[in-house]
Every structure is written in structure tokens, then in C-alpha cells.
C-alpha positions in Angstrom: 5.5 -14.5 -27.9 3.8 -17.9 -29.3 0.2 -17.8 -30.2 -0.3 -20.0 -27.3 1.4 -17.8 -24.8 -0.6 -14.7 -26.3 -4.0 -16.5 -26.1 -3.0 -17.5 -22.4 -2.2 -14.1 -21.4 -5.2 -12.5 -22.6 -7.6 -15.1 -20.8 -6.6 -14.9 -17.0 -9.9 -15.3 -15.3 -10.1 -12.7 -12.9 -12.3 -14.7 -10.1 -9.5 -17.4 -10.3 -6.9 -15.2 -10.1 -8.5 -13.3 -6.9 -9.1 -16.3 -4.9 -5.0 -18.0 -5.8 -4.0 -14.4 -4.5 -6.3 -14.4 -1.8 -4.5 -18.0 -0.8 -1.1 -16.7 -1.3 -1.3 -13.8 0.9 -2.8 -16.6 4.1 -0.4 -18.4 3.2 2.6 -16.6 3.3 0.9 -14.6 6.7 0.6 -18.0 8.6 4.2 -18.5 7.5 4.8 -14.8 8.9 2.5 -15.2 11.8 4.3 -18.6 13.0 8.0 -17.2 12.8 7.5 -13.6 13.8 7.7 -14.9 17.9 11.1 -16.6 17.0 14.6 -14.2 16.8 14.5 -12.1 13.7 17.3 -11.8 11.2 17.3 -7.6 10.6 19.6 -6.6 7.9 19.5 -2.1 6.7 18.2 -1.7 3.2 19.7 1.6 1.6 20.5 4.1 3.0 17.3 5.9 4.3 16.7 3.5 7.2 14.9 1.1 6.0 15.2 -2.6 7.1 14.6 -6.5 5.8 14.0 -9.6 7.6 14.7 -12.8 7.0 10.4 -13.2 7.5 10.1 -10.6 4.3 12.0 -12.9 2.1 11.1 -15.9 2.8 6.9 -15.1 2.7 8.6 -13.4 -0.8 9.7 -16.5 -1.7 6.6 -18.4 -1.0 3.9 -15.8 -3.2 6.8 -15.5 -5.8 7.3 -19.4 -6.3 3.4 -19.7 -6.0 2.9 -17.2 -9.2 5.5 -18.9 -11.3 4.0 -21.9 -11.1 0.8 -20.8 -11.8 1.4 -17.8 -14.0 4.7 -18.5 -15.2 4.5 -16.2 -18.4 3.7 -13.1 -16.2 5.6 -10.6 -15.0 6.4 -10.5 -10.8 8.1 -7.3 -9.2 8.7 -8.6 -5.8 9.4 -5.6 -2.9 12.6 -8.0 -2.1 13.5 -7.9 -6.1 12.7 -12.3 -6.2 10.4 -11.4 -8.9 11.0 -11.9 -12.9 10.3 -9.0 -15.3 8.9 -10.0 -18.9 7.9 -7.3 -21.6 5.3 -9.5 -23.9 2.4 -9.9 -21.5 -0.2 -7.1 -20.2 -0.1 -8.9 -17.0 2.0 -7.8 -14.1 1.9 -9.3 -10.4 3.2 -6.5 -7.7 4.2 -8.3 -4.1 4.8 -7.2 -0.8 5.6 -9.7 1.4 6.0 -7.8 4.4 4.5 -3.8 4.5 5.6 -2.9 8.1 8.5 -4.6 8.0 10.1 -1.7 10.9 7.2 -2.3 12.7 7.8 -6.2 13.1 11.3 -5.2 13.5 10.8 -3.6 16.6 7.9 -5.8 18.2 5.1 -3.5 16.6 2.1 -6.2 15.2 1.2 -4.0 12.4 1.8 -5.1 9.2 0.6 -7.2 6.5 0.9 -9.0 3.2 -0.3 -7.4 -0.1 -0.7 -8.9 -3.9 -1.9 -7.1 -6.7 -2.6 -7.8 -10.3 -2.3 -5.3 -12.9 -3.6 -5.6 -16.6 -1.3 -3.1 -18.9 -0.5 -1.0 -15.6 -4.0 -1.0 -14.3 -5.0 -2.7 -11.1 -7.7 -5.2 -11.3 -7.2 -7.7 -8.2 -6.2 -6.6 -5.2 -5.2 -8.1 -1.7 -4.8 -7.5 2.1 -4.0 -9.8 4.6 -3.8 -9.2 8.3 -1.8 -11.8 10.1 -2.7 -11.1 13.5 -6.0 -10.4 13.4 -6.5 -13.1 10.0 -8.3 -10.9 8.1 -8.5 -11.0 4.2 -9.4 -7.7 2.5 -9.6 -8.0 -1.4 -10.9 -7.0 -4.1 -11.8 -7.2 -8.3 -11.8 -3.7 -10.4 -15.3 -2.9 -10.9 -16.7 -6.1 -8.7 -16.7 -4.2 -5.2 -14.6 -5.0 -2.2 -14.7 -8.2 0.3 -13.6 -9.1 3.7 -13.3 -12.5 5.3 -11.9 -14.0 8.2 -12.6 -12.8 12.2 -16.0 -13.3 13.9 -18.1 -15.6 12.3 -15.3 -17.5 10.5 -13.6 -17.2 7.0 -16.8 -16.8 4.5 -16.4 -14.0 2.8 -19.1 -10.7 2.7 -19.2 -7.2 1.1 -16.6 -4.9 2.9 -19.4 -2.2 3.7 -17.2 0.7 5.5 -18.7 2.4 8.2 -19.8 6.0 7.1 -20.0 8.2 10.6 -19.8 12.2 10.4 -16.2 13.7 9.6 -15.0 15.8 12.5 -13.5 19.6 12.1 -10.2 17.5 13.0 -10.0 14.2 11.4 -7.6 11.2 11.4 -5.8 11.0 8.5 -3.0 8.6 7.4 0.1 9.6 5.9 2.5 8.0 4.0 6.0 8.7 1.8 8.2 7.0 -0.1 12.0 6.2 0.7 13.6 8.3 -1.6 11.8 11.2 0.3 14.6 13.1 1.9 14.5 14.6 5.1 15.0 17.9 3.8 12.0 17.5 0.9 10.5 21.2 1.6 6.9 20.0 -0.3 6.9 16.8 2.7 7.2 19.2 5.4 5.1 21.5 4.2 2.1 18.5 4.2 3.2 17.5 7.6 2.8 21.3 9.7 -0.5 21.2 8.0 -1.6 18.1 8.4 -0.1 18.3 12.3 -1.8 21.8 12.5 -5.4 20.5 11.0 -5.6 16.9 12.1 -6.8 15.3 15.1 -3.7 12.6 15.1 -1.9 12.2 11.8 -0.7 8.4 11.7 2.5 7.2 10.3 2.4 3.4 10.9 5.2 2.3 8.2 2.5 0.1 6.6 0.8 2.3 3.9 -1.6 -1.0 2.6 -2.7 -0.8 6.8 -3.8 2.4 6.3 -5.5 1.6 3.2 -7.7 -0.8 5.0 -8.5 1.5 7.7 -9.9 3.9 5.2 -11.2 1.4 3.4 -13.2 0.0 6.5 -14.0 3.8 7.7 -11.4 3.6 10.8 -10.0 6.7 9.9 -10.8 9.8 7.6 -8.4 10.1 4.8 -4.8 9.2 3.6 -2.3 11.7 2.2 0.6 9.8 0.3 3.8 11.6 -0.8 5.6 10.0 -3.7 4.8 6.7 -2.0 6.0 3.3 -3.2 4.9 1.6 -6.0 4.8 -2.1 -5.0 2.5 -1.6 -2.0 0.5 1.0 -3.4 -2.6 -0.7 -6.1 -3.6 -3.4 -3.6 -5.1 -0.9 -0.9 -5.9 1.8 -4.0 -7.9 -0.7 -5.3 -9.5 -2.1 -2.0 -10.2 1.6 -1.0 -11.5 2.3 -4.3 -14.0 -0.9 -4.5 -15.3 0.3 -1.1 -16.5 4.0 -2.6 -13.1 6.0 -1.5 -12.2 8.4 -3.8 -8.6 9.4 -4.9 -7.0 12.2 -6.6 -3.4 13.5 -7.2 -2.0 16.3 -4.9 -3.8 19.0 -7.4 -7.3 17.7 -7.0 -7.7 16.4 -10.3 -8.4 12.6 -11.2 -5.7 10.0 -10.1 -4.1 7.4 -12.8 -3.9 4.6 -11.1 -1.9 2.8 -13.9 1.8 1.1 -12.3 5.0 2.2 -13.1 4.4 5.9 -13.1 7.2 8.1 -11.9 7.2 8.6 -8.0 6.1 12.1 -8.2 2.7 11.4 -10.0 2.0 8.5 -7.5 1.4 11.3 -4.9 -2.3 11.2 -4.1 -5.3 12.3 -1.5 -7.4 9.5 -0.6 -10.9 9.7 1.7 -14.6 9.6 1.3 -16.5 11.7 -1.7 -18.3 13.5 1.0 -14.8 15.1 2.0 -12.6 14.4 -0.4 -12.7 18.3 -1.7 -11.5 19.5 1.8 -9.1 17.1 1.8 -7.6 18.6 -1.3 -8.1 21.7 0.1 -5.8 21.0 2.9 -3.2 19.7 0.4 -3.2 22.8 -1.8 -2.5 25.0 1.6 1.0 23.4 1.9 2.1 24.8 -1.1 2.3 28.1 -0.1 4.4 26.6 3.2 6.8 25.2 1.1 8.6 28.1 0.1 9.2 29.3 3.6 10.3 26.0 4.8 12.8 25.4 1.8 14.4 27.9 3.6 15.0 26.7 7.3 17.6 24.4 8.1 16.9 20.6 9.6 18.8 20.0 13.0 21.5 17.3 12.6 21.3 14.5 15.5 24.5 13.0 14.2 26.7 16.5 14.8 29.0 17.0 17.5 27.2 19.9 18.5 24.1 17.7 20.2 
């Protein structure tokens, strides 16, 4: 790396690079927002049914095209792979085009765009956007969290969650990632408790959703099982800017640094007041697991049904 490149790297101004990310992510949702009434081009991704539009790559496209431009000796990991890798900067972008991409796929409006920036792993700019609604949740490590957009136009203001009384049975997210298999004894162990202990446990395919929604006080808390790593430092950080706390499944701290294995992405997010009870809740399943590892998973696809 030239002395030029290395002096470039190392003096990203943070502000500038929140507000080109926050026009990235409106841009690419107006692009998303515009097509999404038209006939969608759905194509399977893997093996674990998971699906890609032609909306995902081309908003993909758009951020990706819009970073090389302006950032063209950073690293990109794009959710649709359109990104560049490069070892010799501290700086790596992470986009997802399109987190609820099953949702859109089957006339569900819930999902939205997230960007993040990371400096040597850690997040330090993170955002939202909502393109139904045209909401813009962001946010800069150690600079709080911001919303803009809805009523009262686009200015942006303090994302101030709402802080009401936890009830004996809360609402809490969930979220896992795709290599989870259906048979993962430690994933249905979470879920009979979770089911068992929570008012409604939510699965909305859009993990950075349900980061805003705990993020804005909408629901209580958000269990993630070896979730994703693209879509997972925008909302942490959000959440994080707006007073949530987060630990790993064992109650201690959470490293929030990317590129950690799937297992130690596992986390427990919700408000200090309650975070310990969420833990608490987590730590039960363990003792489910066992048992569970144990029964057998009906097979829709056999003769027999």
C-alpha cells in the first residue's frame, strides 16, 4: 500500500461517511420501492431455502458502484457477493441490499436496506432504511442513534426509544442464520422456550427490522442464533447507539468485531433493565437441548405424509 493510499485510509471522516451511507441506502430503497409493484425475478439461493431477486441485485449494484467510486481502496462484502475484498485497509463496507428478501418475495412489505462501516472489524456507521414507510435509522459508534424521514419530513432527530414496563411475557425477536439446520438441537431448544415464555416470538426474515424495533422500543428483546454477518453490525450498532445492550448466549460481553465465526455471532439483545432475564431465559435452553437432540424431526417430503 502507497503512502498515499495509507494516509487516505486512516482519515475517513466518519460524519461524511454516515451521511453518503445514509444516501445510498434511499437511494437504492426508492429504486426498491419503485420496482417491488412490477413482476419479480425469484431465483433459490443454496440449499436451505433461501431466495434472490432481481430487486436484491440490482439496489446491490447501486450501493456497491456508489462505494467504489467513492471509497475505492476499501474493502465491500456485498450479501449478493458484487463486493471487492482488499487486505491493506482497516476499512471494510458490509451491504445488504435487500434483508427480507422472502418477505418481498411473497408480497410481505417488510424489509429493508442496511450499510455498515467497520474500522478493523468494529462497527462505527451504521444504517437502516425503510422503504415503505421512508424511514432512515443510522447511526455513528459512540455519537448516539438518529432517525429521519415520516411525519414532520426528512430532518433528522435523536432516535429516543420508547421505554414502557416489560411484561411477565414479552415480545421478542428471533433470528438464525442459514447454515442453521433444521435438526440444530441448541435452535430448538431456544425456540420451546422462547414459544413457552414469550408473548409472540417474531420471525420476520429481516433480522436489521427487528433491530429497529428494539431499537425504537416496539418490542422487548432479540435472540439471534449464529445469525448472518452481513446484516448483523448495522442494527447492533443502531440498537446499541440507542442504550440496548447485547451479550453472547452465556451472558458475558459481546465482541461486536466482523468476521467472527458464526457460532460466536450468537447474541441476546434488549434493554439493560432486562437484559439479565433475558440471559436467563437463554441459559434455560441448554438443559432442553440434550433431550431434544434426541427426538426425531417429521419429514414433509416422505411418502409417508
Amino acid at each position: 500500500m502507497t503512502s498515499e493510499v495509507a494516509r487516505a485510509d486512516s482519515e475517513v471522516d466518519l460524519s461524511q461517511a454516515h451521511r453518503f451511507a445514509v444516501a445510498a441506502a434511499e437511494a437504492a430503497g426508492q429504486l426498491l420501492h419503485q420496482d417491488s409493484l412490477g413482476e419479480l425475478t425469484v431465483q433459490q439461493k443454496g440449499l436451505n431455502g433461501d431466495v434472490v431477486t432481481d430487486l436484491d441485485l440490482a439496489a446491490e449494484q447501486l450501493i456497491v458502484g456508489r462505494i467504489r467510486n467513492r471509497f475505492p481502496t476499501h474493502c465491500v462484502v456485498a450479501e449478493e457477493g458484487s463486493g471487492h475484498r482488499r487486505v491493506n485497509t482497516p476499512w471494510t463496507w458490509l451491504v445488504d441490499p435487500l434483508d427480507g428478501t422472502n418477505n418481498l418475495a411473497i408480497g410481505l412489505p417488510a424489509y429493508v436496506v442496511g450499510i455498515a462501516l467497520c474500522k478493523y472489524g468494529r462497527p462505527v456507521v451504521g444504517v437502516v432504511h425503510d422503504p415503505i414507510t421512508g424511514h432512515t435509522w443510522s447511526a455513528i459508534r459512540d455519537q448516539g442513534a438518529l432517525v429521519r424521514g415520516g411525519p414532520g419530513g426528512p430532518a433528522e432527530r435523536p432516535l429516543r426509544p420508547v421505554r414502557r414496563p416489560v411484561p411477565a411475557a414479552p415480545v421478542l425477536g428471533w433470528t438464525q442464520g442459514h447454515d442453521v439446520r433444521r435438526d440444530d438441537s441448541i435452535a430448538r431448544a431456544l425456540k420451546v422456550v422462547l414459544d413457552s415464555t414469550a408473548r409472540r416470538v417474531l420471525q420476520l426474515w429481516a433480522p436489521l427490522l427487528c433491530w429497529v424495533m428494539l431499537a425504537r422500543g416496539d418490542i422487548d428483546g432479540i435472540i439471534g442464533y449464529r445469525p448472518e454477518a452481513v446484516d448483523l453490525p448495522a442494527g447492533l450498532l443502531i440498537a446499541t447507539e440507542a442504550g440496548i445492550s447485547v451479550r453472547s448466549l452465556d451472558g458475558v460481553g459481546f465482541d461486536d468485531r466482523f468476521g467472527r465465526s458464526s457460532a460466536q455471532r450468537s447474541f441476546v439483545a434488549g434493554p439493560p433493565e432486562t437484559i439479565d432475564r433475558l440471559v436467563r431465559l437463554v441459559t434455560a435452553a441448554k438443559w432442553l437441548a440434550p433431550d431434544l437432540h434426541r427426538l426425531t424431526l417429521v419429514d414433509l417430503a416422505s411418502p409417508r405424509w
